[in-house]
C-alpha positions in Angstrom: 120.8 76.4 93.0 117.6 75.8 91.2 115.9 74.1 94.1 117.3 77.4 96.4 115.7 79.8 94.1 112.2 77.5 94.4 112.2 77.7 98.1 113.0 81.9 97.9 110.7 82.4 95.2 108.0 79.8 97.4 109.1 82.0 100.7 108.2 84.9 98.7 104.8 84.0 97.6 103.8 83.0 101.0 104.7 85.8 102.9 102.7 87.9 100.3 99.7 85.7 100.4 99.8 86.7 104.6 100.0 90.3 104.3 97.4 90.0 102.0 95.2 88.1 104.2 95.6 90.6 106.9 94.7 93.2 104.2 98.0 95.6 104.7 97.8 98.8 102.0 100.2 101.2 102.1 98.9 104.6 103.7 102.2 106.2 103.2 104.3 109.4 103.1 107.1 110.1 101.6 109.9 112.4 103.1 111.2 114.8 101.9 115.0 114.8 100.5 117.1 115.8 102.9 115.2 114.2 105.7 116.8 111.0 107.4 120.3 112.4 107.0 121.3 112.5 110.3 119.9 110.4 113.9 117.7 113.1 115.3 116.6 113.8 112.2 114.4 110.2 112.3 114.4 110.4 115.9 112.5 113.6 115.6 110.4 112.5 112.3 109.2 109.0 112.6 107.0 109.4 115.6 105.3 112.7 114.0 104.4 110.6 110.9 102.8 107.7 113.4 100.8 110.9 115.0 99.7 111.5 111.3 98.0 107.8 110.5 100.8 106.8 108.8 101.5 103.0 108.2 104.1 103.1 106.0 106.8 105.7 105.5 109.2 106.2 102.5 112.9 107.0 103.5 115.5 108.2 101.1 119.0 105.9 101.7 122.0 107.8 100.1 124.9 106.5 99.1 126.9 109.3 99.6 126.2 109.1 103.1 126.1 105.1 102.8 129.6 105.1 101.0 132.0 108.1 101.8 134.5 106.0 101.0 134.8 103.8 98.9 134.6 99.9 99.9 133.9 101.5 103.5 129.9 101.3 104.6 128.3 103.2 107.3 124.6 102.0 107.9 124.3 104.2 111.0 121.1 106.0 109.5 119.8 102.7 108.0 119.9 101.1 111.0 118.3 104.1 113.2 115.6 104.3 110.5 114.7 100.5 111.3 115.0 100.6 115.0 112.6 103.9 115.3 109.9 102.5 112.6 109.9 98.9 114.7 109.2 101.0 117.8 106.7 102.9 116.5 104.8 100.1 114.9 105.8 102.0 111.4 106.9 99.8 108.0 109.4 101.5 106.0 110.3 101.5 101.9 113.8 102.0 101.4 114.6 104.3 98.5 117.5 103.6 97.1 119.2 107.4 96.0 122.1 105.9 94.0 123.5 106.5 90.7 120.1 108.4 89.9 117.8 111.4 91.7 115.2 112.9 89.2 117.7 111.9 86.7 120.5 113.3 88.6 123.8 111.8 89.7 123.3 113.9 92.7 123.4 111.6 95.9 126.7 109.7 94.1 129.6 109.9 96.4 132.2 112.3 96.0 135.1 109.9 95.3 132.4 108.4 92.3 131.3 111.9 91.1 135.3 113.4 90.7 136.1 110.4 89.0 134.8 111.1 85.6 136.9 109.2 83.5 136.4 105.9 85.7 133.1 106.7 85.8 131.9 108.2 82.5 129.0 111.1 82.2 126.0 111.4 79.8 126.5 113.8 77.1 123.7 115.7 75.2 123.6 115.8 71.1 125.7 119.4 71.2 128.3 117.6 73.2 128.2 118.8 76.6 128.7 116.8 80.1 125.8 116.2 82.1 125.8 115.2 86.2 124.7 112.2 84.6 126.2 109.1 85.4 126.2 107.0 81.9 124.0 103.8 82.2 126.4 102.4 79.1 129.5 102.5 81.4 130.1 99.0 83.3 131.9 100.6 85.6 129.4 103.2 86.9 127.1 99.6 87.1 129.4 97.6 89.1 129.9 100.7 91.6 126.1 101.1 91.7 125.3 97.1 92.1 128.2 96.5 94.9 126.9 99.2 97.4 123.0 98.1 96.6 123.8 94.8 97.3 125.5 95.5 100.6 122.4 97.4 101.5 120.2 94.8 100.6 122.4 92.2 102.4 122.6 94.6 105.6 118.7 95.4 105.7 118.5 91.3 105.5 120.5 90.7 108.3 118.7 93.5 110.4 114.7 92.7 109.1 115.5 89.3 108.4 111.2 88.7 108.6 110.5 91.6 106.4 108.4 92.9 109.9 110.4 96.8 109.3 111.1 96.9 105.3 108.3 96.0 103.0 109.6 97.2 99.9 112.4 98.7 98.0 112.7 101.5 95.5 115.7 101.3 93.2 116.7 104.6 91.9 114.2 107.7 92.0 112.7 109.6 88.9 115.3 107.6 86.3 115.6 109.2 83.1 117.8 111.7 80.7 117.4 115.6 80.3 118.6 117.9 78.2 118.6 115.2 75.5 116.4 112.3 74.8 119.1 110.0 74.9 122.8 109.6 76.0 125.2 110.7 73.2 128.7 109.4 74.7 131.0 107.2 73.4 129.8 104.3 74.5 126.1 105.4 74.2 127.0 105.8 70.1 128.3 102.4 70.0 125.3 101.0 71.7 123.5 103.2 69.4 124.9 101.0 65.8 124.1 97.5 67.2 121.1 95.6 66.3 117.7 96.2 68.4 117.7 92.7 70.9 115.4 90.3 69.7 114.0 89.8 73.1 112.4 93.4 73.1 110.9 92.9 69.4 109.6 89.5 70.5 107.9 91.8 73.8 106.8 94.8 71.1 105.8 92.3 68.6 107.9 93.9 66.1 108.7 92.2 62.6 111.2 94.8 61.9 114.7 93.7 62.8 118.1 96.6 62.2 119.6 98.9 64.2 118.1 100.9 67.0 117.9 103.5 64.0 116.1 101.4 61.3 113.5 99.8 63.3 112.2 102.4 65.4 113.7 105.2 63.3 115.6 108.9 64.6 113.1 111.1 66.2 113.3 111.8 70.3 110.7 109.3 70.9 112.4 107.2 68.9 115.9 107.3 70.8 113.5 107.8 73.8 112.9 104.3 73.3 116.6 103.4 72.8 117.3 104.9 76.3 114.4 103.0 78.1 115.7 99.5 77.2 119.0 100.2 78.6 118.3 101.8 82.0 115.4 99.4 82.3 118.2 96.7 81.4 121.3 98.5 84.0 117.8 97.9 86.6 117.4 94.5 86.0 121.1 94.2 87.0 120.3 95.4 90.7 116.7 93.7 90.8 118.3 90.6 90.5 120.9 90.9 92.8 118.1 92.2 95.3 116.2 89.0 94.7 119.2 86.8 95.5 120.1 88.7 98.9 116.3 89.5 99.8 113.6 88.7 98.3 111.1 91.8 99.0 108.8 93.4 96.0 110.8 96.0 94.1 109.7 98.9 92.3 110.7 102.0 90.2 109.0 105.4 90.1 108.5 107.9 86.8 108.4 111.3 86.7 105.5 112.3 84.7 105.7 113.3 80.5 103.3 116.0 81.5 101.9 119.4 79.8 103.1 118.9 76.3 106.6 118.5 77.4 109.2 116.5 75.0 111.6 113.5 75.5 114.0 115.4 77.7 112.3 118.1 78.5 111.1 115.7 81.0 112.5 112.8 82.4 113.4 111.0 78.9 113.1 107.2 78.8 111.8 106.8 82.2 109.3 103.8 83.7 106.7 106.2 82.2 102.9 104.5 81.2 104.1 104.3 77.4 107.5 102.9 77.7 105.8 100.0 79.7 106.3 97.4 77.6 110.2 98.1 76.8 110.4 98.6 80.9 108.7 94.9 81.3 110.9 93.3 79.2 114.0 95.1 80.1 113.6 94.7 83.4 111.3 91.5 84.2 112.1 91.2 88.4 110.8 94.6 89.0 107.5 94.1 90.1 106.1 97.5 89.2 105.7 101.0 88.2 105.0 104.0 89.5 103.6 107.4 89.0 104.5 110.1 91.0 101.5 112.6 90.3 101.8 116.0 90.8 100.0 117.4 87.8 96.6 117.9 87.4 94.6 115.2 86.0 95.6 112.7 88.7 92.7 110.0 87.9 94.0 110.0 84.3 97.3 109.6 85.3 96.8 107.0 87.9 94.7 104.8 85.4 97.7 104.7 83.2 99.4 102.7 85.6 96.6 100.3 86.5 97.4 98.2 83.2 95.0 95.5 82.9 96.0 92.4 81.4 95.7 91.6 78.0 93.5 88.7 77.2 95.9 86.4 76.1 98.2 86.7 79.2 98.0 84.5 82.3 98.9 86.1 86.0 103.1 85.2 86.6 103.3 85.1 90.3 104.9 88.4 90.6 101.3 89.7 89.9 99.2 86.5 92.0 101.2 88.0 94.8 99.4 91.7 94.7 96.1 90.0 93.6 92.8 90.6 96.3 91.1 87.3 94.4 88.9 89.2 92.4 89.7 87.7 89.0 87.7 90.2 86.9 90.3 93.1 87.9 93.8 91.1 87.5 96.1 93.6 86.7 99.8 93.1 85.1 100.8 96.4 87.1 99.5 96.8 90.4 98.9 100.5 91.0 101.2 102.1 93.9 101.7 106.3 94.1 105.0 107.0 96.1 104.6 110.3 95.6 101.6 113.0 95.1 101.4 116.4 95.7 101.0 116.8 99.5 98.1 119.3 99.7 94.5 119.7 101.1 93.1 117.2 98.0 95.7 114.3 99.1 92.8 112.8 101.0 90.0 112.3 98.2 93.2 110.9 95.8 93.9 108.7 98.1 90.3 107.4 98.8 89.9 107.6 95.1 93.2 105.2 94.2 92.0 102.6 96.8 88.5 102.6 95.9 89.0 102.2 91.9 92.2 100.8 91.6 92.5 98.7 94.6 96.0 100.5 94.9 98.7 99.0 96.7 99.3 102.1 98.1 99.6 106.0 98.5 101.9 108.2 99.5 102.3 112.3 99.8 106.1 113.6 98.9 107.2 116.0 102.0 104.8 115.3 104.2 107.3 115.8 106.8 107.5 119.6 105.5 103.3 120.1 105.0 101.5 122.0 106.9 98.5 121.0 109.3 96.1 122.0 107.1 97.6 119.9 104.1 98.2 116.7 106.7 94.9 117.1 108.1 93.2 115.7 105.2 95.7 112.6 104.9 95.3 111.4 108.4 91.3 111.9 108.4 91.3 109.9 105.5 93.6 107.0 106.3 91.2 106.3 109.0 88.5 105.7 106.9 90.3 103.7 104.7 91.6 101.9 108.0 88.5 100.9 108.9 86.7 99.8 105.5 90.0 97.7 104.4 88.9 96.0 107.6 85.2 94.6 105.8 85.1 92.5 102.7 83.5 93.7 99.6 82.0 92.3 96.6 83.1 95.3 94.7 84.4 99.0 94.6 84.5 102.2 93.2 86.2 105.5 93.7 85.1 109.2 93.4 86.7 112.3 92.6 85.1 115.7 91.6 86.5 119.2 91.3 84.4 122.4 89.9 84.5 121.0 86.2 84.8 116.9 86.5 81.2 116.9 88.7 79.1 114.1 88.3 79.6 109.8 87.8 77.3 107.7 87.4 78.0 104.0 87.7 75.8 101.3 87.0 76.0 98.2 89.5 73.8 95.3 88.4 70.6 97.2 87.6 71.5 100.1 90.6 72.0 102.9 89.0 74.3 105.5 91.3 74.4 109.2 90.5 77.4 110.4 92.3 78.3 114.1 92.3 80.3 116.7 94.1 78.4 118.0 97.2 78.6 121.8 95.8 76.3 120.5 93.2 74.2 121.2 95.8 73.0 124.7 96.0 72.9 125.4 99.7 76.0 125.7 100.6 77.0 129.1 100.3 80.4 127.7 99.4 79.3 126.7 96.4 78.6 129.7 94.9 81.0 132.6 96.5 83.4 132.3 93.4 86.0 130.2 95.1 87.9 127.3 93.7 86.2 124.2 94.9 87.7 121.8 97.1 88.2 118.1 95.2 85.4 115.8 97.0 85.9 111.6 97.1 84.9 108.7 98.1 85.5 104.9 98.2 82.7 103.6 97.7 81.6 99.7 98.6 79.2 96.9 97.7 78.9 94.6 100.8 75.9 92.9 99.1 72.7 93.3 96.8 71.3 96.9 98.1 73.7 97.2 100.9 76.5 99.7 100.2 79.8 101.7 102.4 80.5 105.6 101.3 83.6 106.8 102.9 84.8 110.0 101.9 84.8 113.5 101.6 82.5 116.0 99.7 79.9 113.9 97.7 76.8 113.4 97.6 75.1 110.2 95.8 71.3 109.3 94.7 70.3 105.5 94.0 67.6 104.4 91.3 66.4 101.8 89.5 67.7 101.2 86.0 63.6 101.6 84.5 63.5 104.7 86.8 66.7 106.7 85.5 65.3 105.6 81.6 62.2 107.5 82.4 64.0 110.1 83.9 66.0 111.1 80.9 63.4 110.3 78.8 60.9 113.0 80.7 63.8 115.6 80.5 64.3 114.7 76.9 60.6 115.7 75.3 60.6 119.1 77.5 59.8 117.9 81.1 61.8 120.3 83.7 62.5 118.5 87.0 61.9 121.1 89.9 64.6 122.3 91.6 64.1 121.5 94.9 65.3 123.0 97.8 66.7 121.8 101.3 63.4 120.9 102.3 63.0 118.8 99.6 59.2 121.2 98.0 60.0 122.7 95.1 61.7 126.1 94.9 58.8 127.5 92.6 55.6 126.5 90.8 55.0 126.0 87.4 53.7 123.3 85.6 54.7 121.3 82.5 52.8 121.6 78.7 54.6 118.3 77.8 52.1 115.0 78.5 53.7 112.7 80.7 53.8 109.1 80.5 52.3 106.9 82.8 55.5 105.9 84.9 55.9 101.8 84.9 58.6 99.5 86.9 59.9 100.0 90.3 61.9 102.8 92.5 64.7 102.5 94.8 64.5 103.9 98.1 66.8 104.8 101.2 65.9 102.5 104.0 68.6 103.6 106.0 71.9 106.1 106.5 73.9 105.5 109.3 77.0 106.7 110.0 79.3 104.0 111.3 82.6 103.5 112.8 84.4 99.7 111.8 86.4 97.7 114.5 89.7 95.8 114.1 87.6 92.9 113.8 85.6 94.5 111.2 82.4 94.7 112.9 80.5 98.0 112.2 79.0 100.2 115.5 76.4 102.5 115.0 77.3 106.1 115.2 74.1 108.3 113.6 71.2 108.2 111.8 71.3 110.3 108.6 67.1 110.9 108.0 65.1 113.9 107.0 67.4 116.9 106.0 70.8 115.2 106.4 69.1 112.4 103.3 67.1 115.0 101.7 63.9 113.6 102.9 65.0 109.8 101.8 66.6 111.1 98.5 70.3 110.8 98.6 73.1 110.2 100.9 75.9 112.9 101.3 78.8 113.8 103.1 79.6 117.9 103.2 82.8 119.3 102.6 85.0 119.0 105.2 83.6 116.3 107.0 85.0 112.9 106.5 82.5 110.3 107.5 81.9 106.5 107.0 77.6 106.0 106.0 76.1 102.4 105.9 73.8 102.7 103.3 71.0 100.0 102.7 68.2 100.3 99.7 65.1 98.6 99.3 62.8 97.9 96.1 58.9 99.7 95.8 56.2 99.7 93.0 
């Protein structure tokens, strides 16, 4: 059996280490809910995502529909959804609507949800029911684990090469409402036995008790209580998954966003803080994920791009997401199955690849959004097409709104000033009192002064490290800098009262901006010359709002 698991485990790895060499991200879209639940419902959807740039496409699989009755499976739609994404050249990530939906036991089947006694309910603090199925309850696991291993054992017979189904989602938004943590019968019990060594050894905790005494009776506290055991009931179906099919595995997290409490949101979910308890709960799931609708989305997806601590070495879970750039090993490989679809999904998703190096993105509803929201998410999928297509020494992503403007990053002496393109005054838009549109970028380092800017909306200046000192040290004893404007001459006169100091070292200048289309073979074709107004007279390189453009951009050194 050991020497079985070697060769999966060995499968595994290899077929991970190919779809990394051919550089496959996910440029994804979620659908919405109630899509997929009939034939002409993915007859009618799958091809309109492929129109859209899609790659990748997250389906919903309910076990109502899977399961009517019980013991009896129907994998009509499962099978329809894999047929139609193989024709279209689509890969698909199952998400696996079972005993959970945004905490929910909604997608249960009716014979499971009328069955309350069999299969036992969450209860809140004051007593009342939930349409919770209880995670404490064996029986509610066993149901759960016997139709997710059919579907995993189906979905290997029918993608036995993993060509179709990259990736599986177990459960969707797991966690408690209404209460921080389940108060049933067999919840209580759980409640009175002693925390598992095995999560104090992960925590580092001295403290050994009850769930009570060493973490001690507030709702973060019994938040914690509630993680370990639906991280624990997941482990249960990750392994069985591994055993049947070994494909990467996942769970997603509702956000703990604007102030809210332990069960005011999702309570005890794979959420950024509970990390550690999910890890060691629930070690075959290979990672977690936001779903981001909030504001604040580079905050939120940096809590999900954990970084290793120093003393940890890379298990081969993570080896097998890793782009062999050792300096940004990560323990959790950053994937977003679900944003807000919406006009800014473009710039997110240039900004998750470029500074994350994110596995992949995806928009909820996409099937629903309008053109003007789907628009951005197909222009930039084909930027990001083309540049995964090159190979970089390093990246970076952008992403500005009206108040988060300006980044400057330093790369190895270059010092880049990147801003919002409104920061420029001559766009009326600027200035006429609406709500700025985000701007974003990846940007790329193909070598020493040679640089890709793909994006939307930003504009970027280059100097030397001895220039930008002077710069700010000018500005700092009284010096102005002229506003200049489109022309590049200065928008008035005036002069400054402040001496200036001779100016020593060397400057950075544009030798060229082209804008450039990248082949399958990642060879880059000339397109246009960006010079005089379009670089500011040689100043910066930018990319206006609306347009969505790939620039070579190559520096050179002066005195």
């Amino acid at each position: 059996m050991k020497r079985f698991t070697s060769i999966l485990v060995g499968m595994f790895i290899t077929i991970c280490v190919s779809a990394q060499q051919n550089n496959f991200r996910i440029l994804g879209g979620e659908l919405s809910n109630s899509a997929a639940t009939s034939v002409e419902d993915i007859d009618e959807v799958l091809p309109r995502m492929k129109a859209l740039g899609l790659n990748t496409v997250l389906v919903p699989v309910y076990w109502e529909l899977m399961e009517p009755v019980e013991g009896h499976w129907d994998f009509t739609l499962v099978d329809s959804t894999i047929d139609v994404a193989r024709q279209q050249g689509l890969k698909i990530v199952p998400l696996w609507f079972g005993v959970w939906k945004n905490s929910m036991s909604c997608y249960a089947p009716a014979w499971f949800k009328r069955d309350v006694k069999r299969f036992p309910r969450a209860v809140t603090s004051e007593g009342k029911p939930l349409e919770i199925a209880s995670c404490f309850s064996d029986n509610v696991l066993q149901a759960d684990l016997k139709a997710f291993s059919a579907l995993m054992q189906h979905i290997a017979q029918k993608d036995p090469q993993r060509e179709v189904v990259v990736m599986m989602q177990i459960e969707n938004e797991i966690g408690m409402l209404e209460s921080a943590r389940d108060h049933s019968p067999l919840a209580e019990k759980a409640y009175r036995q002693l925390v598992p060594p095995t999560l104090l050894k992960a925590l580092n905790s001295k403290k050994k008790g009850t769930w009570a005494e060493v973490f001690g009776t507030d709702d973060y506290a019994d938040e914690k209580f509630m993680a370990w055991h639906y991280a624990c009931y997941v482990e249960h179906l990750a392994k069985a998954a591994r055993r049947i099919h070994n494909i990467p595995l996942y769970v997603n997290a509702a956000m703990n966003s604007r102030g809210r409490k332990p069960g005011e949101y999702p309570s005890a979910g794979p959420l950024a803080h509970l990390a550690d308890i999910w890890k060691a709960g629930a070690p075959s799931i290979d990672f977690l994920a936001p779903d981001i609708y909030d504001t604040g989305f580079k905050s939120w997806a940096a809590q999900y791009a954990m970084p290793l601590r120093p003393q940890e070495n890379l298990k081969a879970t993570d080896k097998k997401y890793s782009m062999g750039r050792e300096s940004r090993e990560i323990k959790n490989r950053l994937f977003i199955p679900e944003s807000r679809c919406c006009t800014n999904s473009g710039v997110r998703a240039l900004y998750a690849f470029g500074e994350h190096q994110a596995l992949g993105f995806s928009p909820f509803a996409i099937d629903q959004a309008s053109p003007e929201e789907t628009q951005s998410v197909t222009k930039a999928y084909n930027l990001l097409s083309q540049v995964f297509r090159v190979k970089p020494q390093n990246t970076w992503g952008l992403l500005f709104d009206q108040e988060d403007r300006e980044r400057i990053i330093d790369d190895e002496g270059v010092l880049m000033t990147c801003r919002h393109y409104f920061t420029l005054p001559w766009d009326p838009r600027a200035t006429d009192g609406s709500i700025w549109p985000e701007g974003g970028a990846m940007l790329v380092r193909l070598g020493k002064y040679d640089y890709l800017l793909a994006g939307s909306g930003v504009v970027i200046d280059f100097k030397t490290r001895t220039e930008k000192e002077q710069e700010a040290s000018r500005a700092g004893v009284g010096e102005q800098q002229k506003k200049l404007g489109e022309d590049g001459f200065a928008e008035a006169g005036g002069t400054s009262q402040t001496p200036i100091k001779p100016f020593t070292g060397s400057r950075l200048g544009l030798l060229s901006v082209d804008e450039v289309r990248i082949d399958e073979q990642g060879q880059m074709h000339y397109l246009r010359r960006d010079n005089g107004d379009q670089s500011h007279q040689g100043r910066h390189a930018r990319i206006s709002v609306g347009d969505w453009k790939i620039l070579h951009i190559q520096l050179y050194e002066y005195k």
